[in-house]
C-alpha positions in Angstrom: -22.9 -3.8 21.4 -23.1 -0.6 19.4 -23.5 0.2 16.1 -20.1 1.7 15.7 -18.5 -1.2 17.5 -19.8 -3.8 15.5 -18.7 -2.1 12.3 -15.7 -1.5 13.1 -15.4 -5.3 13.8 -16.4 -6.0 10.9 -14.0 -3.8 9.2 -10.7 -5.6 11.2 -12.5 -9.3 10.3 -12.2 -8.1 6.6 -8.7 -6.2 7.0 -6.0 -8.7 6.4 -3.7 -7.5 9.9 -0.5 -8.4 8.7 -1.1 -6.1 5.6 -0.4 -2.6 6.5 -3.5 -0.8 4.7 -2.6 2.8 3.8 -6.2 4.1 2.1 -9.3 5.2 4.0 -12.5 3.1 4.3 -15.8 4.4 3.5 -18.4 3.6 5.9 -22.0 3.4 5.8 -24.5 3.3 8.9 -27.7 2.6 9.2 -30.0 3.7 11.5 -33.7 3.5 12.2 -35.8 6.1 14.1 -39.0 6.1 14.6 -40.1 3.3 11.6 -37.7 5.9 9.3 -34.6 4.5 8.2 -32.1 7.3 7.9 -28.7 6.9 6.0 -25.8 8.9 7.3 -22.7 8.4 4.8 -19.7 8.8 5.7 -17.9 8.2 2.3 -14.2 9.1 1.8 -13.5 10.3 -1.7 -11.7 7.5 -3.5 -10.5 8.8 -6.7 -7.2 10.3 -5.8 -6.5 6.6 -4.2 -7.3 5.3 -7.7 -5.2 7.8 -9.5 -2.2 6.4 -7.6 -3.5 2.8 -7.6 -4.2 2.7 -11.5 -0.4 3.6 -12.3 1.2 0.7 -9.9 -1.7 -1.8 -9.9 -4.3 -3.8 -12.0 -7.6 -2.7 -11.1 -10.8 -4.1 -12.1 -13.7 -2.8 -10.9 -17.1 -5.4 -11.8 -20.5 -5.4 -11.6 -23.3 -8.1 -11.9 -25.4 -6.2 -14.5 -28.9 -7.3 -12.2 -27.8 -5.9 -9.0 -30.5 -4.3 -7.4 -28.3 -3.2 -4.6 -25.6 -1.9 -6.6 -26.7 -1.3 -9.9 -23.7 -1.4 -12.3 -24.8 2.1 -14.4 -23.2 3.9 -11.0 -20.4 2.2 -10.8 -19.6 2.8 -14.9 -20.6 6.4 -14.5 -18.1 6.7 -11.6 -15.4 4.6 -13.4 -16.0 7.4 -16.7 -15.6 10.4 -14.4 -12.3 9.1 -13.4 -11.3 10.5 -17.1 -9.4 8.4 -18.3 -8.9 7.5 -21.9 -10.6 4.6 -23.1 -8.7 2.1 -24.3 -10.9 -0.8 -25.9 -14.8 0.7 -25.5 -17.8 -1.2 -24.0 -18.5 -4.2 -25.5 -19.6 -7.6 -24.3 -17.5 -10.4 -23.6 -17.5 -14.1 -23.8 -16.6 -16.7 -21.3 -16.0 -19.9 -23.5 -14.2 -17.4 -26.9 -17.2 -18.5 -28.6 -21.3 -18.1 -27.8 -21.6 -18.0 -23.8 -21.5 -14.2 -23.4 -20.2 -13.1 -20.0 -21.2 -9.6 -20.0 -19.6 -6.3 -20.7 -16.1 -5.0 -20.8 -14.5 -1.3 -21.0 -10.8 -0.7 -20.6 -8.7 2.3 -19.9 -5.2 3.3 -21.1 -3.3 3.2 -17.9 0.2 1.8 -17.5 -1.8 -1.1 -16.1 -4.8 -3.1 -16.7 -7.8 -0.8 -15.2 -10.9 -2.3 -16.2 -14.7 -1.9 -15.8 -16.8 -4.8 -16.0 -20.4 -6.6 -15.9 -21.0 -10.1 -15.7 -24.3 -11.1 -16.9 -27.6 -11.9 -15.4 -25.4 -12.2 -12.0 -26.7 -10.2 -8.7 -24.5 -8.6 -6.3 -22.3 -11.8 -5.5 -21.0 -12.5 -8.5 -18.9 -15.3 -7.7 -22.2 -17.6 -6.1 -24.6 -16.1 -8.7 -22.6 -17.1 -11.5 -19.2 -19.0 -10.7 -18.2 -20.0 -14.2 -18.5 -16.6 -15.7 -16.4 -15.3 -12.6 -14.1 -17.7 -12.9 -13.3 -17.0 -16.5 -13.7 -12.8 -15.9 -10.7 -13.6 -13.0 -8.4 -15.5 -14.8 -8.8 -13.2 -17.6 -7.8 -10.4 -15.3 -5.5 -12.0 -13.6 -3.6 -13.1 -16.5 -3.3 -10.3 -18.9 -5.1 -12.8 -21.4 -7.6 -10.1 -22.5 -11.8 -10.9 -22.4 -12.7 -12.8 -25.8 -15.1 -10.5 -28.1 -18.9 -12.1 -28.1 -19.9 -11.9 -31.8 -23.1 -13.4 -31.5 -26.5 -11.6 -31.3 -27.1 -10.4 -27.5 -30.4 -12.6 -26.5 -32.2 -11.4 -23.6 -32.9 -13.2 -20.3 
């Protein structure tokens, strides 16, 4: 099998098929020559799907803040260049309202919820790296219940 077969496999396993999906996927293959790995990108530019998305849909867009895939300072410098105004600035967030800080939170004044977060000491999967903490940043989310302020003093890992 291919390359480009396989990925697009993978793309219709993740694709719900009774969903018709109306944005473009962005792809990234990999492919090694000669002990060289080369990257060719294909990336679709997202942010006028956003635009539309942000004024019909919550979006939140979250990070685990020790992903060495994907670190999270991309993803917030992306999420800032979409220019919107900020509605409640970074600040970190607690999972029990109290001392168990979850990570950090920005929001954007949209007509809906459109928020940027990390979830603390979590890798790229947040939910198996730290499933209370994603738990508590989903129902959050999901809910409209806002993400409780940490007052306490930051402590490193």
């Amino acid at each position: 099998m291919d390359l480009a077969r396989w990925q697009l496999d993978q793309i219709y396993f993740h694709t719900n098929r009774f969903v018709a999906v109306s944005y473009p996927f962005a792809f990234i293959f990999c492919f090694v020559l000669k002990r060289r790995e080369i990257y060719l990108l294909l990336v679709i530019d997202l942010r006028p799907y956003y635009a539309q998305w942000v004024q019909k849909f919550k979006v939140l867009i979250y990070y685990g803040d020790v992903d060495g895939a994907v670190p999270y300072n991309g993803g917030e410098k992306w999420t800032e260049g979409l220019g919107y105004k900020i509605k409640e600035a970074w600040r970190p967030w607690t999972t029990n309202g109290e001392n168990l800080m979850g990570g950090y939170v920005q929001m954007y004044d949209t007509p809906y919820n459109f928020t940027f977060l990390t979830v603390r000491g979590s890798g790229h999967m947040v939910p198996q790296y730290k499933p209370p903490e994603a738990l508590a940043m989903f129902k959050f989310w999901l809910f409209d219940l806002g993400y409780p302020p940490y007052t306490g003093v930051p402590t490193f890992y």
